[in-house]
C-alpha positions as CSV (number, residue, x, y, z in Angstrom):
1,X,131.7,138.2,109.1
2,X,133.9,140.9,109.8
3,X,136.8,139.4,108.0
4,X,134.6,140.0,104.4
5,X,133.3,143.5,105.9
6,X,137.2,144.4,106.4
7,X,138.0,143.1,102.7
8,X,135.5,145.0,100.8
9,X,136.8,148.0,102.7
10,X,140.4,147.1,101.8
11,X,138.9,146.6,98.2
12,X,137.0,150.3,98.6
13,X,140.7,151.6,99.0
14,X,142.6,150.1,96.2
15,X,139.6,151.0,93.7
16,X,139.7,155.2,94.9
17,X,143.7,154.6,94.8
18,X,143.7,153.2,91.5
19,X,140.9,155.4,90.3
20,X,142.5,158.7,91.2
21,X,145.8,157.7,90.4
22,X,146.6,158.1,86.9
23,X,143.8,158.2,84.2
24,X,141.2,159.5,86.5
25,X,138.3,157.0,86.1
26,X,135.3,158.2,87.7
27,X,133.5,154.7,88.1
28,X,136.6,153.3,89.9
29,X,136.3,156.2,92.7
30,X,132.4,155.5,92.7
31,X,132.2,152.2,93.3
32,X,135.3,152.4,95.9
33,X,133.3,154.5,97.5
34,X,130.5,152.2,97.9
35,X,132.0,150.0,99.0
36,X,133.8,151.9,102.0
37,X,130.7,153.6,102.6
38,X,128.7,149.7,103.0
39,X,131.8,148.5,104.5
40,X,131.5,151.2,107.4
41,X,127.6,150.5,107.8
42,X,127.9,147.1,108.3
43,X,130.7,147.3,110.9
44,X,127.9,149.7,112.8
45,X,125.9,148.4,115.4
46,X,122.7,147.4,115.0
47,X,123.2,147.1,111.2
48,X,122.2,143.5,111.1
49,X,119.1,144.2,112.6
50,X,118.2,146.9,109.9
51,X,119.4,144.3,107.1
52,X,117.2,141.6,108.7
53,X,114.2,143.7,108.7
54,X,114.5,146.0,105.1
55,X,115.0,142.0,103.7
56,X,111.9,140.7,106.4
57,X,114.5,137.8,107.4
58,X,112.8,138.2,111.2
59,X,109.9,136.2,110.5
């Protein structure tokens, strides 16, 4: 799972690249910004366990 957690980061920096570069398009910073921020949560420890209960997928 890391390999997809490491591509939407990698995504995350081409989209506030692209989005600051240029034209200035505020929804391309904001949503590369997600995206690093979900990126870096789910690389966390412990964030499975958090996903697994906000989803109740301990049952």
């Amino acid at each position: 799972m890391g390999f997809w957690y490491f591509l939407i980061l990698f995504l995350g920096i081409v989209l506030v690249v692209k989005g600051l570069s240029g034209n200035k398009k505020f929804s391309l910073v904001l949503v590369g910004v997600l995206c690093i921020a979900l990126s870096i949560f789910m690389f966390s420890p412990g964030s499975a366990e958090f996903i697994s209960r906000l989803f109740n997928l301990d049952k």
